[in-house]
ChimeraX commands (.cxc) that place a marker at each C-alpha (Angstrom):
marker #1 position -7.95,0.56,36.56 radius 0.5
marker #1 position -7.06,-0.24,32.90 radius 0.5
marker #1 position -3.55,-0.34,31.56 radius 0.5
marker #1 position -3.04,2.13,28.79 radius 0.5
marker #1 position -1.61,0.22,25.89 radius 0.5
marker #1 position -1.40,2.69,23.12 radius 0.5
marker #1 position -3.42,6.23,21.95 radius 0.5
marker #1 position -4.21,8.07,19.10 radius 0.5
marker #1 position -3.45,11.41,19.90 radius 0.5
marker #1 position -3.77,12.49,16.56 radius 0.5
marker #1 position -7.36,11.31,16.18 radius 0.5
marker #1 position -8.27,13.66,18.84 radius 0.5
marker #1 position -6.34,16.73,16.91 radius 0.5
marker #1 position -8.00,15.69,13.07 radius 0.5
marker #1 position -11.68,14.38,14.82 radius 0.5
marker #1 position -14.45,15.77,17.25 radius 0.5
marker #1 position -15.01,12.76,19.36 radius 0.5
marker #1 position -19.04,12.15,19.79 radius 0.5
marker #1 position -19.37,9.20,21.39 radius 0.5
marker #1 position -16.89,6.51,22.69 radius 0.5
marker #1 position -17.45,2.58,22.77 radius 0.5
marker #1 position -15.15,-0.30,24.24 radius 0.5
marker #1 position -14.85,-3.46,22.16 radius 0.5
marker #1 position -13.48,-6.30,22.33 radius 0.5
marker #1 position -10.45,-7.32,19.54 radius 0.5
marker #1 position -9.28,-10.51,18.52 radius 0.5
marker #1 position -5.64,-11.32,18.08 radius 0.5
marker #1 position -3.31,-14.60,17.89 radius 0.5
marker #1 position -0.73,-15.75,20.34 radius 0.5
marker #1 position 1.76,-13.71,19.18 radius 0.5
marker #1 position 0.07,-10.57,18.55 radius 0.5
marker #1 position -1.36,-10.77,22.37 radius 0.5
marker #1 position 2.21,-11.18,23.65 radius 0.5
marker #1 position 4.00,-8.24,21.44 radius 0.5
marker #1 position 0.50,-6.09,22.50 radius 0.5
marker #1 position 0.85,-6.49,26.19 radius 0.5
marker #1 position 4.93,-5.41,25.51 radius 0.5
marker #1 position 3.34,-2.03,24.00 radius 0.5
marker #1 position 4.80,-2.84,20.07 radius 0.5
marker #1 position 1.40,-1.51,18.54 radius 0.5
marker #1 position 0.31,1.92,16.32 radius 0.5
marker #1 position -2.66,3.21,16.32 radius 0.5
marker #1 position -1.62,6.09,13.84 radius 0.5
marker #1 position -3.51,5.27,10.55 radius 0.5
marker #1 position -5.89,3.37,11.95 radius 0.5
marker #1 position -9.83,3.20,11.05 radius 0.5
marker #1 position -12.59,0.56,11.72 radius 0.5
marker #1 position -15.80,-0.04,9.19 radius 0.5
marker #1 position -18.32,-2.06,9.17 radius 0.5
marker #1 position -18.05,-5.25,6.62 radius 0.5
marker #1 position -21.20,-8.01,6.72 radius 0.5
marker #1 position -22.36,-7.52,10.16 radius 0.5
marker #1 position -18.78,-7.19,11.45 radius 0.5
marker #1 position -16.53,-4.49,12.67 radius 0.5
marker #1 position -13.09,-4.77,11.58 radius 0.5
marker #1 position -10.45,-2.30,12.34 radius 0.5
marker #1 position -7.58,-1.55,9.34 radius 0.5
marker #1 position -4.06,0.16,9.81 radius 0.5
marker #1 position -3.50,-1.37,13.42 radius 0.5
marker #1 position -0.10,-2.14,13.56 radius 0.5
marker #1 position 0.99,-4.68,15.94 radius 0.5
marker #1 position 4.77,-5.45,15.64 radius 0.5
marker #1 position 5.81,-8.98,15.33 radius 0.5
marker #1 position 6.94,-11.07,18.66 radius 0.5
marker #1 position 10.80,-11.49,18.54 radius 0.5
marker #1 position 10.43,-15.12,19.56 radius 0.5
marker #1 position 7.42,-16.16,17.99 radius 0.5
marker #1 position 8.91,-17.27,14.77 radius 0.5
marker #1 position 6.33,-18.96,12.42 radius 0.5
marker #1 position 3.21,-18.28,14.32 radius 0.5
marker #1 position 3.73,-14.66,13.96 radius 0.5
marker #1 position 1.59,-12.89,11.68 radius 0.5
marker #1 position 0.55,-9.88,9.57 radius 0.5
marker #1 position 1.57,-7.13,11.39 radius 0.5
marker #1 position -1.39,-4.54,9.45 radius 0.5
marker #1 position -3.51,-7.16,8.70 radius 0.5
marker #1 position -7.46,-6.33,9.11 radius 0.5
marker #1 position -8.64,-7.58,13.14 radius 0.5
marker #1 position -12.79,-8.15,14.15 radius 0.5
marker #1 position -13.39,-5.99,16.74 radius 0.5
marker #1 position -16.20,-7.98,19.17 radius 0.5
marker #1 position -19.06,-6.13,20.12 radius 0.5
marker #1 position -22.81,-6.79,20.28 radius 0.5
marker #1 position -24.73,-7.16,17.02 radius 0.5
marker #1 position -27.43,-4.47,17.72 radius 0.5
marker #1 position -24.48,-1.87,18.77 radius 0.5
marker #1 position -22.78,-2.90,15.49 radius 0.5
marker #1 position -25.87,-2.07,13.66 radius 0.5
marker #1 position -26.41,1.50,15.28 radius 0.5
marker #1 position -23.07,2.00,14.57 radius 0.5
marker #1 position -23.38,1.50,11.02 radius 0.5
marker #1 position -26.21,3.75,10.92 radius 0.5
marker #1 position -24.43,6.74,11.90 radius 0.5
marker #1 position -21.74,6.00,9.97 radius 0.5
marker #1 position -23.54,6.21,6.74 radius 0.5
marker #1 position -24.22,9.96,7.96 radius 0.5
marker #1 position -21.96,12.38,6.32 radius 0.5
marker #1 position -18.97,13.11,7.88 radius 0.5
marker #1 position -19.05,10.22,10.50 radius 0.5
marker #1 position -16.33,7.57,10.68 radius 0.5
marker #1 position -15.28,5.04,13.62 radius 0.5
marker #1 position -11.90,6.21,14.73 radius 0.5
marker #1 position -9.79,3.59,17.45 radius 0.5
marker #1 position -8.84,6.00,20.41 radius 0.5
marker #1 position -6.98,3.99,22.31 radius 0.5
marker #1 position -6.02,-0.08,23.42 radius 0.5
marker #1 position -5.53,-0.78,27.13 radius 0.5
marker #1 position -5.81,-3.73,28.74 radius 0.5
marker #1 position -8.94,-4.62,31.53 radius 0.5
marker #1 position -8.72,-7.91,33.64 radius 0.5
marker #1 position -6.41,-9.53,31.35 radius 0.5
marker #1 position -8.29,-8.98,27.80 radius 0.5
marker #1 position -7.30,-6.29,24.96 radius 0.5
marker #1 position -9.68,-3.78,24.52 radius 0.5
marker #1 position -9.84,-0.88,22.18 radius 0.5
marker #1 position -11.74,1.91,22.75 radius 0.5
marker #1 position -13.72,3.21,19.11 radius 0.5
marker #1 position -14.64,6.95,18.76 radius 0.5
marker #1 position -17.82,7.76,16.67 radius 0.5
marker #1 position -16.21,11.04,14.89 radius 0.5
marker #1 position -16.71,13.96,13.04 radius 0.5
marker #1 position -13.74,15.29,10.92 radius 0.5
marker #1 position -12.17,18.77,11.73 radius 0.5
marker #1 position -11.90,21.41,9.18 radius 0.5
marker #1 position -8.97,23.63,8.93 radius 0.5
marker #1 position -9.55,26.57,10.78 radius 0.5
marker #1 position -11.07,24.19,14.06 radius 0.5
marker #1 position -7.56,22.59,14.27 radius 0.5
marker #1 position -6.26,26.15,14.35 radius 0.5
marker #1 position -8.84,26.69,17.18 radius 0.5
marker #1 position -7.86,23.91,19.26 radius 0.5
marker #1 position -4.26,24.94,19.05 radius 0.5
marker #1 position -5.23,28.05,19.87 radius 0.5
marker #1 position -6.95,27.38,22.90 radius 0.5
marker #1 position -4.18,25.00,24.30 radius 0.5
marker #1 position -1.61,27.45,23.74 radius 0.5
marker #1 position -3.63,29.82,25.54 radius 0.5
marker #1 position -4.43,27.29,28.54 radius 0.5
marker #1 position -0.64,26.53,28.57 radius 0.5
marker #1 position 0.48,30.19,28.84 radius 0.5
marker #1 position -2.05,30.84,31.68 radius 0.5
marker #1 position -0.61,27.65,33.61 radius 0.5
marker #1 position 2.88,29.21,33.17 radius 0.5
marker #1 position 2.16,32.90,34.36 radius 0.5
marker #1 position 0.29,31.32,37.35 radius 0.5
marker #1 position 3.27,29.18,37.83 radius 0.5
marker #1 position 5.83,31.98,38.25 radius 0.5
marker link #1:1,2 radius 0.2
marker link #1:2,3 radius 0.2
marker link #1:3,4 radius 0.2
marker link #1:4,5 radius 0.2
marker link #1:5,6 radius 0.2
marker link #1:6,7 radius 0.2
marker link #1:7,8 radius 0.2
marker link #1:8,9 radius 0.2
marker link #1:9,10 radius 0.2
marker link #1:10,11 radius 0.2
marker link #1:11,12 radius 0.2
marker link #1:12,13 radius 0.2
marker link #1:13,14 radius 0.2
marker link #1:14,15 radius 0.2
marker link #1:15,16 radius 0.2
marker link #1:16,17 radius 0.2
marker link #1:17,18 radius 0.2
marker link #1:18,19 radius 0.2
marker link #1:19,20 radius 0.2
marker link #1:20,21 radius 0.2
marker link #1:21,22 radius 0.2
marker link #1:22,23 radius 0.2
marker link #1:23,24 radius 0.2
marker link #1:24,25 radius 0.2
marker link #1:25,26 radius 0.2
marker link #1:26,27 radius 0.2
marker link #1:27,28 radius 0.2
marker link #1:28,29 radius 0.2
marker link #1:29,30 radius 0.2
marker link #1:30,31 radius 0.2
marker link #1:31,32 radius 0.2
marker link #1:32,33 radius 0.2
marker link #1:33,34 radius 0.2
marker link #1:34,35 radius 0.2
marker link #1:35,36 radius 0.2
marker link #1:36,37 radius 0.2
marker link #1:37,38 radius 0.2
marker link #1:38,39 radius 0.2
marker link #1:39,40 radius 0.2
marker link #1:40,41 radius 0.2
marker link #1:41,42 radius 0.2
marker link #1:42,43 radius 0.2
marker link #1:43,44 radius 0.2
marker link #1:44,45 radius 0.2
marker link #1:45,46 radius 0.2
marker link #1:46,47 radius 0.2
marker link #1:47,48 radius 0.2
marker link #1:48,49 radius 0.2
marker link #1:49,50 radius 0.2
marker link #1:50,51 radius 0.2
marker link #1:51,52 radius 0.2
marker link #1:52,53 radius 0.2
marker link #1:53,54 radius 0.2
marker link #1:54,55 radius 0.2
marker link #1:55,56 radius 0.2
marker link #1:56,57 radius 0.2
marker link #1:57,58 radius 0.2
marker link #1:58,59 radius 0.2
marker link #1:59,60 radius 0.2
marker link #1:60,61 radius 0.2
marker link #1:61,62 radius 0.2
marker link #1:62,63 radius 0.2
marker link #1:63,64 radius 0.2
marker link #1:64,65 radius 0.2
marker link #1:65,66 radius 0.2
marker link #1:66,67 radius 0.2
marker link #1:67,68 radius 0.2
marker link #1:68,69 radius 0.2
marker link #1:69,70 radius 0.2
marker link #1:70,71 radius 0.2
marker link #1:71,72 radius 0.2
marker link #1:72,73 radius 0.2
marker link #1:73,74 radius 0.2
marker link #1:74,75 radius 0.2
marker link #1:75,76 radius 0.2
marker link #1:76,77 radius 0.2
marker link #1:77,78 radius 0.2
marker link #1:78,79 radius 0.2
marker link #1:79,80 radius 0.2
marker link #1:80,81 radius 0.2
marker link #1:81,82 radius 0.2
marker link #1:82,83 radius 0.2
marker link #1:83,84 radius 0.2
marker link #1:84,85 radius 0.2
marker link #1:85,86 radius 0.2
marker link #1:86,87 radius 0.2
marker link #1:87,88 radius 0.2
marker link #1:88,89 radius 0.2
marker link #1:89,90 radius 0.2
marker link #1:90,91 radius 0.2
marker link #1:91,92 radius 0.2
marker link #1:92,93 radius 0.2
marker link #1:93,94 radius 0.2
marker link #1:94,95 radius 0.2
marker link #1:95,96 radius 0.2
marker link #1:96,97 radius 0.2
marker link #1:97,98 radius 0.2
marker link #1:98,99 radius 0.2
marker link #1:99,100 radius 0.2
marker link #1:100,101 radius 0.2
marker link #1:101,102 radius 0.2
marker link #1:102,103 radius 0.2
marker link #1:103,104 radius 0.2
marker link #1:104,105 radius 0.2
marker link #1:105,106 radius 0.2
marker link #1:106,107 radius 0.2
marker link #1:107,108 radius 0.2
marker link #1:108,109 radius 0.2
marker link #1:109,110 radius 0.2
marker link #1:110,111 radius 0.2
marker link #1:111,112 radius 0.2
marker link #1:112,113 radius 0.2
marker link #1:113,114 radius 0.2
marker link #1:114,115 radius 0.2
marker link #1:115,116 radius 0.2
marker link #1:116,117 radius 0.2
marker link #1:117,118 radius 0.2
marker link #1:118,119 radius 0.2
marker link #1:119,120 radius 0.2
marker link #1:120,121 radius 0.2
marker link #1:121,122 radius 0.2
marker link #1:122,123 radius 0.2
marker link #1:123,124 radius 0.2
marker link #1:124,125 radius 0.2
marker link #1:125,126 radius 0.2
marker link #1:126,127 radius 0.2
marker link #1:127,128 radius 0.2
marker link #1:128,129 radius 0.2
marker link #1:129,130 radius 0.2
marker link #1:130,131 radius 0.2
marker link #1:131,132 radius 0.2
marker link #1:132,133 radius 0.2
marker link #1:133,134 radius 0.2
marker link #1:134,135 radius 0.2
marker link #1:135,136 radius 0.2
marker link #1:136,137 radius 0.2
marker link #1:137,138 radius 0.2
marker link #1:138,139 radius 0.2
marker link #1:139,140 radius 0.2
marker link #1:140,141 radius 0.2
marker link #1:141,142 radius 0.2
marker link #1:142,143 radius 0.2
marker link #1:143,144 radius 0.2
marker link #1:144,145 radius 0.2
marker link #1:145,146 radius 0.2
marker link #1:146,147 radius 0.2
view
């Protein structure tokens, strides 16, 4: 059972989620340490494809309190590790309008970082007002069958 790290909720409120993939990320030292402590955002946080790689940009992963100089960047841009030919197929349906590659959430399985990468569609205006909608709905039929 993976260990929930960090989400993006709000990628789930501003994107339709398609299709999910897990990848691989690579981090320093330091950044594995202050990950596994749960000092990371996911908030503005976007991957894209750059010469055959996927990198993801915005993640913010807080610096370790005792890792002095080896600390790093905390938004600098991290390869994401995943095969070449899924790489590829993403990048093909990213060049489709209205696609982008949206990190969903990092948890951690058998001892390695993964981050799970949403192939989205943006929302429009009146769908967010739809969702919330719906949920407030849901959540008033939960409550009246509660009481």
């Amino acid at each position: 059972m993976p260990k929930i790290l960090a989400q993006n909720r709000k990628a789930f409120h501003d994107y339709f989620v398609e299709e999910k993939y897990e990848a691989g990320i690579s981090l320093a030292g330091t950044e594995v340490k202050s990950v596994r402590m749960g000092r990371l955002n996911l908030k503005d946080a976007y991957c894209s494809v750059k010469d055959g790689q996927l990198l993801i940009h915005g993640l913010h992963i807080s610096p370790y309190e005792k890792g002095n100089i080896f600390n790093r960047d905390p938004l600098r841009d991290r390869i994401l590790l995943m095969h070449k030919k899924e790489i590829m197929k993403l990048l093909g349906l990213v060049k489709q309008d209205g696609y982008s590659l949206i990190p969903l959430s990092v948890y951690l399985k058998d001892a390695r970082v993964k981050v799970e990468v949403g192939l989205c569609k943006g929302k429009k205006l009146y769908d967010k007002r739809d969702s919330i909608a719906k949920r407030d709905a849901e959540r008033r039929m939960r409550q009246k069958g509660n009481i």
